[in-house]
Jmol script that loads the backbone (N, CA, C; Angstrom):
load data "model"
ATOM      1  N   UNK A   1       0.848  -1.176   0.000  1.00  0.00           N
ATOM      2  CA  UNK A   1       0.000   0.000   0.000  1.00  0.00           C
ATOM      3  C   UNK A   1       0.896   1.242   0.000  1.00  0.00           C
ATOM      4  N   UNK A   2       0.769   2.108  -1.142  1.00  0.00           N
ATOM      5  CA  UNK A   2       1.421   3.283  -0.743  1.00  0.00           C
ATOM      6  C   UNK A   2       0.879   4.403   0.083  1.00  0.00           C
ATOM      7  N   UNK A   3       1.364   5.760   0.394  1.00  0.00           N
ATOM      8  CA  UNK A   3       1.371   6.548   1.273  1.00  0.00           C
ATOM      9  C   UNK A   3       1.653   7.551   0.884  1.00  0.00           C
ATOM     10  N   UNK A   4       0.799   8.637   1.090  1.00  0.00           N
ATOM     11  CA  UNK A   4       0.895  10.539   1.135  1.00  0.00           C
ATOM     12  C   UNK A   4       0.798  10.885   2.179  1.00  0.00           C
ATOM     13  N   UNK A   5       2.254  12.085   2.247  1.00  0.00           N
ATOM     14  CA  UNK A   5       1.894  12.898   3.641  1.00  0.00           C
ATOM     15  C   UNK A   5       1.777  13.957   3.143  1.00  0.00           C
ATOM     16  N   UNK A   6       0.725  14.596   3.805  1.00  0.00           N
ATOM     17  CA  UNK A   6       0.844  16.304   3.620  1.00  0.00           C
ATOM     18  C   UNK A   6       1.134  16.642   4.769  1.00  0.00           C
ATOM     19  N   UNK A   7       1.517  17.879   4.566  1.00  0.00           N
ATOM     20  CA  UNK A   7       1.872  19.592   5.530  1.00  0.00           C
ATOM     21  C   UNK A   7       0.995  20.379   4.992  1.00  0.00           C
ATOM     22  N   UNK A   8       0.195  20.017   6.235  1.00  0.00           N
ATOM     23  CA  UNK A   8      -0.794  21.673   6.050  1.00  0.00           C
ATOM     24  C   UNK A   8      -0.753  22.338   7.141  1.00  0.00           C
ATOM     25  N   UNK A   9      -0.877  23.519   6.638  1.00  0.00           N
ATOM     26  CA  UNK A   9      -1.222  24.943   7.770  1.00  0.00           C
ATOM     27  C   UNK A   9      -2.187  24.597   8.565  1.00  0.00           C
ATOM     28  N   UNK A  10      -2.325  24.850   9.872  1.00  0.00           N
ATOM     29  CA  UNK A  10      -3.214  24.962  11.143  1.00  0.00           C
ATOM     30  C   UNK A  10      -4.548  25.388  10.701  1.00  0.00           C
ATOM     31  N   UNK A  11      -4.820  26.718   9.739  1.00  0.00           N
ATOM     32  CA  UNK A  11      -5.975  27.302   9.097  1.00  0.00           C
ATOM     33  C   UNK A  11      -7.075  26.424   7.869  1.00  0.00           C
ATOM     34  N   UNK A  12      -6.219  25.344   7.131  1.00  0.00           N
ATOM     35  CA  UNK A  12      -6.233  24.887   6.227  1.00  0.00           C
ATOM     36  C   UNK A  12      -7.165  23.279   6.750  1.00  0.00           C
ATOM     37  N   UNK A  13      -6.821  22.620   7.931  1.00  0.00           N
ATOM     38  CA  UNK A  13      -6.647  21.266   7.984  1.00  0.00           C
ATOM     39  C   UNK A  13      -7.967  21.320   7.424  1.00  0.00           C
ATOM     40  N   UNK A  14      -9.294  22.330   8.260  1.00  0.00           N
ATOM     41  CA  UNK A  14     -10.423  21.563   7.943  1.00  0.00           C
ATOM     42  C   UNK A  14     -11.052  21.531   6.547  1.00  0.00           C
ATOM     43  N   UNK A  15     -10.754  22.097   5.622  1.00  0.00           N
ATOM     44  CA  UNK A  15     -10.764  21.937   4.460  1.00  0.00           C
ATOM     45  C   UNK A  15     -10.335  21.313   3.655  1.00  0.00           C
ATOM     46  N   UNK A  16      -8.418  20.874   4.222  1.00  0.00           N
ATOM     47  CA  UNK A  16      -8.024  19.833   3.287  1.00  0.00           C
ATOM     48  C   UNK A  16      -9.126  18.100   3.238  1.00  0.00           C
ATOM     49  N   UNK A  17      -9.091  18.217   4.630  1.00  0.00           N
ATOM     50  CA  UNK A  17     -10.051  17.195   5.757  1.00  0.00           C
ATOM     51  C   UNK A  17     -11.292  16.941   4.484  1.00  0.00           C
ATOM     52  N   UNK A  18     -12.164  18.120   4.760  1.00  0.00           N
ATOM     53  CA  UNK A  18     -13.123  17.915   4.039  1.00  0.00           C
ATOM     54  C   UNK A  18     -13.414  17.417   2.354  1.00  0.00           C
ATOM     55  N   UNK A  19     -12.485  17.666   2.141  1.00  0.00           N
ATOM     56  CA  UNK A  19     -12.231  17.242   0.821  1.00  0.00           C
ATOM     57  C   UNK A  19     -11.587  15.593   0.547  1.00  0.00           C
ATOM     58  N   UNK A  20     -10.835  15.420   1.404  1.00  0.00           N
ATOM     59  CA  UNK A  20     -10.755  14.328   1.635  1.00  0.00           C
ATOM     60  C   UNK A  20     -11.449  13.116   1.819  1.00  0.00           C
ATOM     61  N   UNK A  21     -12.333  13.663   3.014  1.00  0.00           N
ATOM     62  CA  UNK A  21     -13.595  12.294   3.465  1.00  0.00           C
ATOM     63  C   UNK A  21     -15.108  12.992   2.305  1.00  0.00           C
ATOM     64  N   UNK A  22     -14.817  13.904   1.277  1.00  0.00           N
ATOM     65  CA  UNK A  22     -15.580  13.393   0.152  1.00  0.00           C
ATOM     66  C   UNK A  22     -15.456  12.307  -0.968  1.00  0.00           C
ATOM     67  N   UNK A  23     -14.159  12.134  -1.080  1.00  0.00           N
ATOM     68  CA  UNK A  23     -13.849  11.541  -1.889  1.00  0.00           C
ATOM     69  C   UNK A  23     -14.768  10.338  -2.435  1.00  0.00           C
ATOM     70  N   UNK A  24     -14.623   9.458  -3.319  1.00  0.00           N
ATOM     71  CA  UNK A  24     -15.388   8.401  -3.925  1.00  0.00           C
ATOM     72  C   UNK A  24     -14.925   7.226  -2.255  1.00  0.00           C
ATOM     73  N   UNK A  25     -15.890   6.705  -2.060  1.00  0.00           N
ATOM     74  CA  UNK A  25     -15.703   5.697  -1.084  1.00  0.00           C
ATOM     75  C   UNK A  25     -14.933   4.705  -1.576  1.00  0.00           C
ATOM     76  N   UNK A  26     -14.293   3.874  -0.931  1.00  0.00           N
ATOM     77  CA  UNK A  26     -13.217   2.955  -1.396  1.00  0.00           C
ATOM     78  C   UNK A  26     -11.903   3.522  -1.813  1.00  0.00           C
ATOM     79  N   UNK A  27     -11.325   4.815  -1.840  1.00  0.00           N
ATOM     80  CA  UNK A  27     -10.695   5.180  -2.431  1.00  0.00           C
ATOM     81  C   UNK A  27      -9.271   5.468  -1.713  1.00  0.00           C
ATOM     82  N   UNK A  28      -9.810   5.829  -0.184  1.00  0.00           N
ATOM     83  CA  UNK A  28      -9.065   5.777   0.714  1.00  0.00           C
ATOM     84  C   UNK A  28      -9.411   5.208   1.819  1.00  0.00           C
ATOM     85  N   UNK A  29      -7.974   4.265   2.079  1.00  0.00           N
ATOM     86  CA  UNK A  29      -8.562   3.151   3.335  1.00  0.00           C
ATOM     87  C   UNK A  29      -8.433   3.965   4.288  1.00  0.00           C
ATOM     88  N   UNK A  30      -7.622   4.765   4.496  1.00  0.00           N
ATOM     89  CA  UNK A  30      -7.785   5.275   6.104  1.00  0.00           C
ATOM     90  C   UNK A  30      -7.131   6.508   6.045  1.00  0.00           C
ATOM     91  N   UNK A  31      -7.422   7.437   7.025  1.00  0.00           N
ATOM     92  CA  UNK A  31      -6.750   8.515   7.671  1.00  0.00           C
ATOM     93  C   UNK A  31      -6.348   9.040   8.838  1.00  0.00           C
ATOM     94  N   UNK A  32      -5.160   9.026   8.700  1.00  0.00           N
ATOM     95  CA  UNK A  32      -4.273   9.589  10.180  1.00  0.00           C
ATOM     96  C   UNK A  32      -4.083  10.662  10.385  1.00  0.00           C
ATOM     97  N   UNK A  33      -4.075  10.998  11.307  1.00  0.00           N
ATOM     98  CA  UNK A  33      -3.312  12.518  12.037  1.00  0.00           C
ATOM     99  C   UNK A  33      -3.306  12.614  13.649  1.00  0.00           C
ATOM    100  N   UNK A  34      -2.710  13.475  14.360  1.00  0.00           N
ATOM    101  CA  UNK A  34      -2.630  14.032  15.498  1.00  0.00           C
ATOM    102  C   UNK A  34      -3.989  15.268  15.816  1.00  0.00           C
ATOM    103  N   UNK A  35      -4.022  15.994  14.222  1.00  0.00           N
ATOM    104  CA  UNK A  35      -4.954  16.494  14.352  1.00  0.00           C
ATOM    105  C   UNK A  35      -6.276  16.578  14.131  1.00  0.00           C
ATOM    106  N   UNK A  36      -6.528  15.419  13.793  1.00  0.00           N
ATOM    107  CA  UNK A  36      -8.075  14.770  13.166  1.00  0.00           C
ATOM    108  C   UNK A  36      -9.125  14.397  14.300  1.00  0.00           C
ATOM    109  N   UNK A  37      -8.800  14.783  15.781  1.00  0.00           N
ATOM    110  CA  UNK A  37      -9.880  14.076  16.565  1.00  0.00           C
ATOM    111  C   UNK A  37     -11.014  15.017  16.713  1.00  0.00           C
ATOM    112  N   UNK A  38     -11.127  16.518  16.118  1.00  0.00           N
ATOM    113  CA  UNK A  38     -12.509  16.962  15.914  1.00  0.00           C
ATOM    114  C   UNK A  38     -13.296  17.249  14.592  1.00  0.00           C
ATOM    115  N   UNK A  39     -12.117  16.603  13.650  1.00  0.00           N
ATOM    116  CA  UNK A  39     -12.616  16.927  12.475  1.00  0.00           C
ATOM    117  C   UNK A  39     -13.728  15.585  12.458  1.00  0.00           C
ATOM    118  N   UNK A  40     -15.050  15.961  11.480  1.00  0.00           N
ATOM    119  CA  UNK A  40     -16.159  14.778  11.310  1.00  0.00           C
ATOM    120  C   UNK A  40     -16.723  14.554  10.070  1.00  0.00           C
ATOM    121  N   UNK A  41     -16.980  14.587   9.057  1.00  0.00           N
ATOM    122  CA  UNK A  41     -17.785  14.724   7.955  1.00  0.00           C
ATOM    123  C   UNK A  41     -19.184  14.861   8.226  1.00  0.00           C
ATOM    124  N   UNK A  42     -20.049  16.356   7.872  1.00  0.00           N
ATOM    125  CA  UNK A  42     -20.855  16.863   8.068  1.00  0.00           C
ATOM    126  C   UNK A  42     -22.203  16.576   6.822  1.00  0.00           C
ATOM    127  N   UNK A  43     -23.394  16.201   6.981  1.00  0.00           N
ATOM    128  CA  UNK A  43     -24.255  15.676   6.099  1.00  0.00           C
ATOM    129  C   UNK A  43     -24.653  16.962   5.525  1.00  0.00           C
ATOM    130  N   UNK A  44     -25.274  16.656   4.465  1.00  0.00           N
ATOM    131  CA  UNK A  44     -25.928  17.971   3.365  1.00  0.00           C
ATOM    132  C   UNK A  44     -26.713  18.334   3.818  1.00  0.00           C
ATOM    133  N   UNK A  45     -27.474  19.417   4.144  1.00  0.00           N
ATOM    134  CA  UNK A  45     -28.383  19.797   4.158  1.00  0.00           C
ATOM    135  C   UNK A  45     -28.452  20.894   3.529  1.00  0.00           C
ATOM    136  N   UNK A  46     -30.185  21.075   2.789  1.00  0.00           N
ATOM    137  CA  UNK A  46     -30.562  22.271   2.051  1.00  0.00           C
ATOM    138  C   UNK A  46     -30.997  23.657   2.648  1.00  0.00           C
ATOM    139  N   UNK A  47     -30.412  24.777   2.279  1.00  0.00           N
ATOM    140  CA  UNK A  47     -30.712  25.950   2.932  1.00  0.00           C
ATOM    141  C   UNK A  47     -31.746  26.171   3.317  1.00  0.00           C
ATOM    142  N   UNK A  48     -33.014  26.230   2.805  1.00  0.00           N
ATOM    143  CA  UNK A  48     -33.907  26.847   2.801  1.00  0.00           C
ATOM    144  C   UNK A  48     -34.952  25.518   3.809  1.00  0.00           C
ATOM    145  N   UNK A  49     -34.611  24.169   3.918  1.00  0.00           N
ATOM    146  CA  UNK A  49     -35.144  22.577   4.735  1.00  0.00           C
ATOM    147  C   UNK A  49     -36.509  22.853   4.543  1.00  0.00           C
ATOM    148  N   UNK A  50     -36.750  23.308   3.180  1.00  0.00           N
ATOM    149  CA  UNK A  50     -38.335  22.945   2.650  1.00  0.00           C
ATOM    150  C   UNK A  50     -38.561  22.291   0.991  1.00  0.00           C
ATOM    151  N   UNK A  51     -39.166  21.114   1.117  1.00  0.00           N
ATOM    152  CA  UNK A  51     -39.801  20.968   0.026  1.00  0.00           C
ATOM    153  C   UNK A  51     -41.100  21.031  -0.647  1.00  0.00           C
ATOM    154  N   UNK A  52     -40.422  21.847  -1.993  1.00  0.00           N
ATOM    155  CA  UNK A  52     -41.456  22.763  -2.623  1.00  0.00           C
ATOM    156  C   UNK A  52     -42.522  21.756  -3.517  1.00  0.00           C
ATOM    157  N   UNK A  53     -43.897  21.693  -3.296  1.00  0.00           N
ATOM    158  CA  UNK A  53     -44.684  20.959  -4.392  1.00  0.00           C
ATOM    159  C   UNK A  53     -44.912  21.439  -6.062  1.00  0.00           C
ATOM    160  N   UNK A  54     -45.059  20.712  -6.507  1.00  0.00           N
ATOM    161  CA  UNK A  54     -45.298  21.084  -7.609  1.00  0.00           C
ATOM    162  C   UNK A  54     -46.637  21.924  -8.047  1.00  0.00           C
ATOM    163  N   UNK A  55     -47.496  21.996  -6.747  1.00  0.00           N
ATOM    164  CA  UNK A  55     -48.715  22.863  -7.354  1.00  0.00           C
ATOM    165  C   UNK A  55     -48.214  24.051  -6.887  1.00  0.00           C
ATOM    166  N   UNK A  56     -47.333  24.148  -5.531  1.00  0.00           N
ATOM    167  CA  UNK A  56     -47.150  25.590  -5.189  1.00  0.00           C
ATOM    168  C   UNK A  56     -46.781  26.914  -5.955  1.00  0.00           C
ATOM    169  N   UNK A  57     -46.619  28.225  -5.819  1.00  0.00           N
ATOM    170  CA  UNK A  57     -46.732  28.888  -6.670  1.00  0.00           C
ATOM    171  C   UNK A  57     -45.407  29.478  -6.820  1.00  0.00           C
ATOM    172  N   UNK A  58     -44.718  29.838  -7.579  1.00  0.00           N
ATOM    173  CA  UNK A  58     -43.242  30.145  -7.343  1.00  0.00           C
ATOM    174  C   UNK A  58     -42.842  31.389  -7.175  1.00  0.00           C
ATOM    175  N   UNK A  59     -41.630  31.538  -5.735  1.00  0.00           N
ATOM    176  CA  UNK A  59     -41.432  32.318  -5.237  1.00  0.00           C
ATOM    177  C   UNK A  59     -40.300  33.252  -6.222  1.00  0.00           C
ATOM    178  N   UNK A  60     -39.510  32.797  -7.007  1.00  0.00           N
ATOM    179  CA  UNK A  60     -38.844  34.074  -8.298  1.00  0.00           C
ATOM    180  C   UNK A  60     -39.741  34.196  -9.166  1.00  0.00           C
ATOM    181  N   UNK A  61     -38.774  34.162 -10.265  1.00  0.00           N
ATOM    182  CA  UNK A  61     -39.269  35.005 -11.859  1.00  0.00           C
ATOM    183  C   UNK A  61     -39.528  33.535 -12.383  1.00  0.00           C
ATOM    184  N   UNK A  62     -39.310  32.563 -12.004  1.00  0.00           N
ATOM    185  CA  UNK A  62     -39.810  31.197 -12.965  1.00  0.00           C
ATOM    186  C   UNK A  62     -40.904  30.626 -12.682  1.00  0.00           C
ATOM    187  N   UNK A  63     -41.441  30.304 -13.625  1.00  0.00           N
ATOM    188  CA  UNK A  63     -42.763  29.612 -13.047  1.00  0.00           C
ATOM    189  C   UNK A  63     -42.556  28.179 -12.693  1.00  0.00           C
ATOM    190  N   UNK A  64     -43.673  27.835 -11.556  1.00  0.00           N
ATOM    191  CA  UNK A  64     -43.365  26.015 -11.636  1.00  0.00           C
ATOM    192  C   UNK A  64     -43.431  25.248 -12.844  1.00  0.00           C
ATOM    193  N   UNK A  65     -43.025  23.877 -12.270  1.00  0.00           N
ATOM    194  CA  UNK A  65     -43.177  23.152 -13.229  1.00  0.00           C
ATOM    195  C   UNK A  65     -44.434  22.969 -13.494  1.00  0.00           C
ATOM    196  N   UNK A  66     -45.737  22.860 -12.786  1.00  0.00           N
ATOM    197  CA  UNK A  66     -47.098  22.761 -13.243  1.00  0.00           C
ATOM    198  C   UNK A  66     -47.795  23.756 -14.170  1.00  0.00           C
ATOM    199  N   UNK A  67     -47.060  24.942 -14.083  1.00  0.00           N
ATOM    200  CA  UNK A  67     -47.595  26.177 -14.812  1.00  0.00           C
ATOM    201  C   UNK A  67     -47.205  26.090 -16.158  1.00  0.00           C
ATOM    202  N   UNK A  68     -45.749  25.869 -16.226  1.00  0.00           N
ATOM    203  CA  UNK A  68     -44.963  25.715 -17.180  1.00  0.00           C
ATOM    204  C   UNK A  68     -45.724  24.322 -18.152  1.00  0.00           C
ATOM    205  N   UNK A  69     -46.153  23.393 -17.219  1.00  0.00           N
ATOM    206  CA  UNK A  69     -46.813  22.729 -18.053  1.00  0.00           C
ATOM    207  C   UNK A  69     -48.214  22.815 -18.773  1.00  0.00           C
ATOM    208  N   UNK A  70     -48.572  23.909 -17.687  1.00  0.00           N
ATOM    209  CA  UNK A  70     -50.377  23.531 -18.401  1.00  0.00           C
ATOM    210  C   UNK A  70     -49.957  24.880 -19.769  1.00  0.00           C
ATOM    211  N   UNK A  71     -49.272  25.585 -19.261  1.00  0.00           N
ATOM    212  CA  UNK A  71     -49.108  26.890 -20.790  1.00  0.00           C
ATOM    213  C   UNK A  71     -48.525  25.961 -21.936  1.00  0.00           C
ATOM    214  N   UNK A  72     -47.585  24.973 -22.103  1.00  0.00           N
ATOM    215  CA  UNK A  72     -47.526  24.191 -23.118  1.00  0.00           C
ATOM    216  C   UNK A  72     -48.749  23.602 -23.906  1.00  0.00           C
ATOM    217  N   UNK A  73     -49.718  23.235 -22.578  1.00  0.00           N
ATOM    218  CA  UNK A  73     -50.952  22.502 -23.213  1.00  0.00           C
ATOM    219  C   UNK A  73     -51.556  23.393 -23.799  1.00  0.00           C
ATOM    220  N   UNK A  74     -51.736  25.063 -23.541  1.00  0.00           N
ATOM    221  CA  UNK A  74     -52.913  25.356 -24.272  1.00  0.00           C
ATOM    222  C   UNK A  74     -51.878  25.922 -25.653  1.00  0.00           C
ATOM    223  N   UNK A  75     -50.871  25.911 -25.986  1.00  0.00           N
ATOM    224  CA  UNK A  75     -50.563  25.940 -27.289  1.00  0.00           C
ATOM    225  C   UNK A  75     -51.173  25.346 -28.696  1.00  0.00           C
TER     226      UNK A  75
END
end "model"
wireframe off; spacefill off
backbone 0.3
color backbone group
């Protein structure tokens, strides 16, 4: 098995970090450090933690997808 070390800056780790434990799974078996015991990989979540229906009415300049569809139909 080979091996990379980096040197990173104090400012940097949690970003290198994060990029790291995105990676494709399987890709890396493991990770070490001294300084890794508060770093965690953090789940997605969406800004706004609402989902929008398709009848609702839309809050920009686009219309929904239901609107958008029935104006096709009356073409």
């Amino acid at each position: 098995m080979k091996q990379i070390i980096l040197n990173i800056s104090d400012e940097n780790v949690q970003t290198v970090m994060s990029i790291l434990n995105n990676l494709k799974d399987g890709l890396i078996d493991s990770i070490e450090g001294a300084e890794l015991k508060g770093v965690h990989k953090t789940a997605y979540t969406p800004k706004q933690g609402i989902i929008v229906s398709e009848e609702e009415k839309p809050v920009g300049k686009y219309a929904s997808a239901a609107t958008y569809k029935s104006r096709l139909k009356k073409r």
